[in-house]
C-alpha positions in Angstrom: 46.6 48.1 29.7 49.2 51.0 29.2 52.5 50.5 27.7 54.2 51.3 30.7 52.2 49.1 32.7 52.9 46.3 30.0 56.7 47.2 30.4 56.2 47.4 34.0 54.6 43.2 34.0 57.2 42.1 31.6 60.0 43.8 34.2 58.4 41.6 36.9 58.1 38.5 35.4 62.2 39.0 34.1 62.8 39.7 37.6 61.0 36.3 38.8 62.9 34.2 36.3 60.0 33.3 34.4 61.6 33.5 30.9 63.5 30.9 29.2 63.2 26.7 30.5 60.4 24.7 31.4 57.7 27.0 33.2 53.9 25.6 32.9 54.4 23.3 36.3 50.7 21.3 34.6 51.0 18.5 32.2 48.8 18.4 29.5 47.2 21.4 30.2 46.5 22.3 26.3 43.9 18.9 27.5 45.9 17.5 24.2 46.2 14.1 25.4 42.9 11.6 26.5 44.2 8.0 26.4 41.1 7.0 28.3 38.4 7.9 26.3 37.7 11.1 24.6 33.5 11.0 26.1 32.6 9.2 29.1 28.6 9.9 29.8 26.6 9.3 33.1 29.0 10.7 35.1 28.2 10.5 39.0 31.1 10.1 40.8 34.9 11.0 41.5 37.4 9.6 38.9 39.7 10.1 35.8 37.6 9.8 32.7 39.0 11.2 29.2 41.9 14.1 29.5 44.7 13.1 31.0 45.8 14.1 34.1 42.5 16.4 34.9 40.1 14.1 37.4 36.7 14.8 37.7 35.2 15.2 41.3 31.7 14.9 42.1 28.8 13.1 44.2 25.5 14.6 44.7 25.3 17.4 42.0 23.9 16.0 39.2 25.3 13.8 36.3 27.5 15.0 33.6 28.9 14.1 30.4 33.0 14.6 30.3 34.5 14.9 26.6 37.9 15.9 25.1 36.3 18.6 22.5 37.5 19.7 19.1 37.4 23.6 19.2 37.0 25.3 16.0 38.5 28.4 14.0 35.9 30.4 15.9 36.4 29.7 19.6 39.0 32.5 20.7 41.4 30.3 22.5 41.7 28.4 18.8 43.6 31.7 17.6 46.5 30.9 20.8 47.1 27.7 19.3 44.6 25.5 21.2 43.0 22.8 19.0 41.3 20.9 22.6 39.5 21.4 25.4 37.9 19.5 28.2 34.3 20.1 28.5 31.3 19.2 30.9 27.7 19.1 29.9 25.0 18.4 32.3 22.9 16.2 31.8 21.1 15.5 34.9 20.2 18.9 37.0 20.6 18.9 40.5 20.4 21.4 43.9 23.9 20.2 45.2 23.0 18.0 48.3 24.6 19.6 51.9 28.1 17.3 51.3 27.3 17.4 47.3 30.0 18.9 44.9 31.3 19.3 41.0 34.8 19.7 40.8 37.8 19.6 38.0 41.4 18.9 40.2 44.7 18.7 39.2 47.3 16.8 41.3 51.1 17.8 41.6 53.9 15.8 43.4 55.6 17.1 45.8 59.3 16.8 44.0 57.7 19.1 41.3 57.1 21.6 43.8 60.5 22.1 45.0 61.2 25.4 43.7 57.8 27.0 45.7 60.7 26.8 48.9 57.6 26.0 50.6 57.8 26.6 54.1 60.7 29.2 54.4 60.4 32.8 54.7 61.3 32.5 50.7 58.5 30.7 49.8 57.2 32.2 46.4 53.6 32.8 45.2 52.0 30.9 42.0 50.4 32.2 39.2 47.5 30.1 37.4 45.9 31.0 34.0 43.2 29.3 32.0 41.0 29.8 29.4 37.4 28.9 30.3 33.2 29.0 29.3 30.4 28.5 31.0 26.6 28.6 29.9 26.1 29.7 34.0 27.6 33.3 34.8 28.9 34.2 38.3 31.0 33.7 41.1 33.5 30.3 40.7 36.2 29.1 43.3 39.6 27.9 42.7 40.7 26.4 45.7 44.1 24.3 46.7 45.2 22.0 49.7 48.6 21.2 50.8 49.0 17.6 51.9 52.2 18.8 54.0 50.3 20.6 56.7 47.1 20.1 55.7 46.5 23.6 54.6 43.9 25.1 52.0 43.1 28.1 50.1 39.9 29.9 48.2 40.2 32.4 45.8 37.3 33.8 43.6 36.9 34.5 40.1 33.8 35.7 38.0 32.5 34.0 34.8 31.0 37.9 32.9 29.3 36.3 30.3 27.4 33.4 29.0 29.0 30.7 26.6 31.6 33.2 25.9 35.4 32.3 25.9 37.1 33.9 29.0 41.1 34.2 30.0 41.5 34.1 33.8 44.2 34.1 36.2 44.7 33.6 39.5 47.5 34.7 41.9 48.3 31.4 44.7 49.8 32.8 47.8 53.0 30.9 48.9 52.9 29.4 52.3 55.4 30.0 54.7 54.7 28.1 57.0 54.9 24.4 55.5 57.4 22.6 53.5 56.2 20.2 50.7 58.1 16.1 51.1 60.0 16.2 48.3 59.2 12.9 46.6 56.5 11.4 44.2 53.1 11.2 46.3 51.3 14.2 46.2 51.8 17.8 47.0 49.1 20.0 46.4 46.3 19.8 44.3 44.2 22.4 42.4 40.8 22.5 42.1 38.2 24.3 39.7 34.4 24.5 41.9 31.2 23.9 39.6 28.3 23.1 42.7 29.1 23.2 46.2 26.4 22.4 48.7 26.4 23.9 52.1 28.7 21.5 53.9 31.0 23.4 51.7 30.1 26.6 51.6 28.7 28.2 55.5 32.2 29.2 56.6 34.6 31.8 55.2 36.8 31.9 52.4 40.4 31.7 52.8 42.8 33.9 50.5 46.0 32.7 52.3 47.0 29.3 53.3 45.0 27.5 56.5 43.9 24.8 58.4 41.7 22.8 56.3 38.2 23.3 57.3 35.4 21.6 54.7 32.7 24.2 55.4 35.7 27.0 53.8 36.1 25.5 50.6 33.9 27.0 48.3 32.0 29.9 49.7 29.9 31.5 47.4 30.3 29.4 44.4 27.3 29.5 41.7 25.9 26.2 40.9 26.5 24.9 37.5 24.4 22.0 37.8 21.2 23.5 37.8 19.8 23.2 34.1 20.6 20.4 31.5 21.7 23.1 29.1 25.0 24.3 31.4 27.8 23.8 29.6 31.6 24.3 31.0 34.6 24.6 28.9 38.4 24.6 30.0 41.5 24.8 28.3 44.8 26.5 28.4 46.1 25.7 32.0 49.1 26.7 32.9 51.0 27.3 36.9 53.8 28.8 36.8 56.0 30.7 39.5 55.5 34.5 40.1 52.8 36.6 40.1 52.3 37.3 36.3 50.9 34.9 33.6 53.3 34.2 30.9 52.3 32.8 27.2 51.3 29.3 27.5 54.1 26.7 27.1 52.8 25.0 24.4 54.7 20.9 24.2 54.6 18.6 21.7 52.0 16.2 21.5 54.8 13.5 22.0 56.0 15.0 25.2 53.1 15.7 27.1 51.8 11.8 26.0 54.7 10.8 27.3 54.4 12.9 30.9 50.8 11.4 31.1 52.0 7.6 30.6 53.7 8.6 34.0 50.3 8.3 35.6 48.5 6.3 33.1 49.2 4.0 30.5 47.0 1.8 28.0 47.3 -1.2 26.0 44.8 -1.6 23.4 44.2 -3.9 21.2 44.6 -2.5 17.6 43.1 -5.8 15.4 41.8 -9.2 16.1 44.5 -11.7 17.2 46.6 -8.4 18.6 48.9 -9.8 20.8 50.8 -8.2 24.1 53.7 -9.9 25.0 55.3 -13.5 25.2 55.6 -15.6 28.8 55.8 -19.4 29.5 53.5 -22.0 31.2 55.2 -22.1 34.7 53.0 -25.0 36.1 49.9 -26.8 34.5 48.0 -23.9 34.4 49.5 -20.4 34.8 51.2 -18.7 32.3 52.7 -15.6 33.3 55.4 -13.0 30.8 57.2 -9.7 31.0 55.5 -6.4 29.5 57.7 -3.3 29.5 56.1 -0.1 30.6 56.5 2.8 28.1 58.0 5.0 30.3 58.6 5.1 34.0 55.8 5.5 36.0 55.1 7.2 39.0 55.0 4.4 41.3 54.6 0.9 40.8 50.8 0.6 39.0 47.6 -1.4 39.7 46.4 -3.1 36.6 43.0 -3.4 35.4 41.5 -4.8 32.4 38.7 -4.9 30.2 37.4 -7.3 27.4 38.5 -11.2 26.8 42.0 -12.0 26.3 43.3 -15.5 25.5 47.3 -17.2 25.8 48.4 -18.4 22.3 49.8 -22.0 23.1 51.2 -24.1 20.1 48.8 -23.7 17.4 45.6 -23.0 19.6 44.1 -20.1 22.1 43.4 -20.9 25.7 40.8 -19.0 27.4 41.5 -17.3 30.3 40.1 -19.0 33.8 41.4 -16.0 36.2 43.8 -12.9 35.4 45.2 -10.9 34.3 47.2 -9.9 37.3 50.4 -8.5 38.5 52.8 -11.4 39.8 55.2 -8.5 40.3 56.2 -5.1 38.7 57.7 -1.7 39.2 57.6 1.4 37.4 59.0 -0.2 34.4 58.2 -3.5 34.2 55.4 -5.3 35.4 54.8 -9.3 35.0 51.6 -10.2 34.2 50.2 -13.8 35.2 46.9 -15.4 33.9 45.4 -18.9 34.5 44.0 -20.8 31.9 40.9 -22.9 31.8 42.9 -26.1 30.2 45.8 -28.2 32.1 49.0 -30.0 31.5 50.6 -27.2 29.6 53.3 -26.9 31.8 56.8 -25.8 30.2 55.3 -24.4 26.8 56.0 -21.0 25.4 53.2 -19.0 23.8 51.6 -15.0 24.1 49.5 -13.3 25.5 47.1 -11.9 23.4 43.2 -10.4 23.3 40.3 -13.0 21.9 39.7 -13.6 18.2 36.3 -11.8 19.0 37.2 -8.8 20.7 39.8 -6.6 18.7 39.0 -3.9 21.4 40.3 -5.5 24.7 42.4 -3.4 26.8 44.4 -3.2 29.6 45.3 -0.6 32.0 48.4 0.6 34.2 47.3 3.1 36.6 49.7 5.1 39.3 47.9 8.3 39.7 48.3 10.7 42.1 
């Protein structure tokens, strides 16, 4: 690129207001954060597995291995400041069946998207930029839908060269013609293509926004899943308005954790005997206490749980019979009731707390997208 056409980018992107305050519209997209897991194997199915806020979404195109990844001193993104990465490996090969896909989506609310003036005749354009590597070369897809409207998008974009670092971007043509519900449910979503069978792929691809149509979302996408050695790499995801990718808006670690306990947020147990929070007996067999969310959440969450919990009564552990559920909650407190196995405990105070056997226990708040 030519001075003057570097002078020419950095006179658009001062025009577009793109310097100065919070610009990367994605959370966690350094893929700093996994308070999941950081590898989740035998992946066949849609769900959020190890870095935050990035959901993997796939049937019928193999089985993959999802990790948060350590990158090193010689993988180029490193040198921009990027110590993680998310990072599929395949481990199950697979010709995509007709409705089959491999996706990586990212899910915005709709107050977030406020400043697009979606559905005006000011609406404004998006830019996306990522870092990414592949083992397979070719043609990928970066699609979007728009709840508000039902509207979608595919725009193309060529891996050159195998297991090579590559920095992408992608220009996301503002739609005029439907406004976004400004409030927390979702707004648009992003998606990276991977496989794509030909459900999704005998139509045409769409480069402004239109009427949802499955057989337009991902023509002529390369599939990924078709050896055990494919590899795909991401990191470095950043939407921002304009047309021209700024420098990454690299957060704190603090920060983004706490913008990813908006969606998701984990108790674990740290030692044997780790306890949760304190409640009372409220009849002869349920004990139920208040647990403070640390941060406001989205919506109110489901729970779920996993391992063996007790309640700490007097100088003994109870095990648990049924729970733990949600009596009630809302985005910043939930109560939590369980019933224990023994009877006539009404009126005594004790804690919740995991099993003197399983220092790994965990529960889950969940109020994704």
């Amino acid at each position: 690129m030519t001075k003057a056409a570097e002078l020419a980018k950095m006179g658009e992107v001062l025009t577009n207001s793109q310097i100065g305050g919070r610009r990367n519209i994605v959370i966690n997209g350094a893929m700093n954060v996994a308070q999941r897991a950081t590898s989740q194997a035998s992946i066949s199915s849609a769900g959020y597995y190890t870095v935050d806020r990035f959901k993997i979404n796939t049937n019928n195109a193999g089985v993959w291995t999802m990790s948060q990844e350590t990158l090193s001193s010689s993988d180029t993104p490193f040198t921009e400041g990027f110590t993680k990465g998310l990072k599929l490996d395949c481990t199950t090969s697979a010709t995509p069946a007709s409705n089959g896909t491999l996706q990586v989506q990212y899910a915005i609310e709709g107050q977030d998207l406020q400043q697009l003036s979606s559905g005006t005749s000011s609406a404004k354009t998006l830019v996306l930029s990522f870092w990414i590597k592949a083992t397979k070369t070719g043609t990928n897809v970066l699609g979007g839908y728009q709840d508000d409207g039902g509207k979608q998008f595919g725009l193309t974009y060529t891996i050159n060269s195998s297991n090579t670092w590559e920095y992408k971007t992608i220009t996301i043509p503002a739609n005029t013609a439907d406004a976004i519900t400004n409030d927390a449910t979702r707004g648009r979503i992003v998606t990276w293509y991977f496989s794509a069978g030909t459900d999704r792929t005998t139509g045409t691809l769409r480069s402004t926004w239109t009427t949802y149509a499955t057989a337009d979302e991902a023509v002529g996408q390369v599939n990924h899943a078709d050896n055990t050695s494919n590899n795909i790499h991401i990191t470095g995801v950043q939407l921002e308005v304009g047309s021209v990718a700024t420098p990454f808006e690299h957060r704190s670690f603090g920060e983004e954790l706490a913008l990813c306990q908006r969606y998701y947020q984990k108790w674990l147990a740290d030692t044997a005997n780790d306890s949760m929070f304190t409640g009372a007996m409220i009849s002869d067999t349920q004990f139920i206490g208040d647990y403070f969310l640390k941060t406001s959440m989205r919506a109110v969450p489901s729970i779920a749980s996993t391992g063996t919990f007790a309640v700490r009564l007097k100088t003994s552990d109870r095990a648990l019979a049924t729970g733990p559920t949600l009596n009630r909650a809302t985005p910043d407190t939930v109560q939590i009731a369980v019933t224990i196995a023994d009877n006539n405990e009404s009126g005594f105070a004790g804690f919740f707390k995991c099993a003197n056997s399983d220092d790994d226990a965990f529960i889950e708040f969940i109020g994704e997208l």
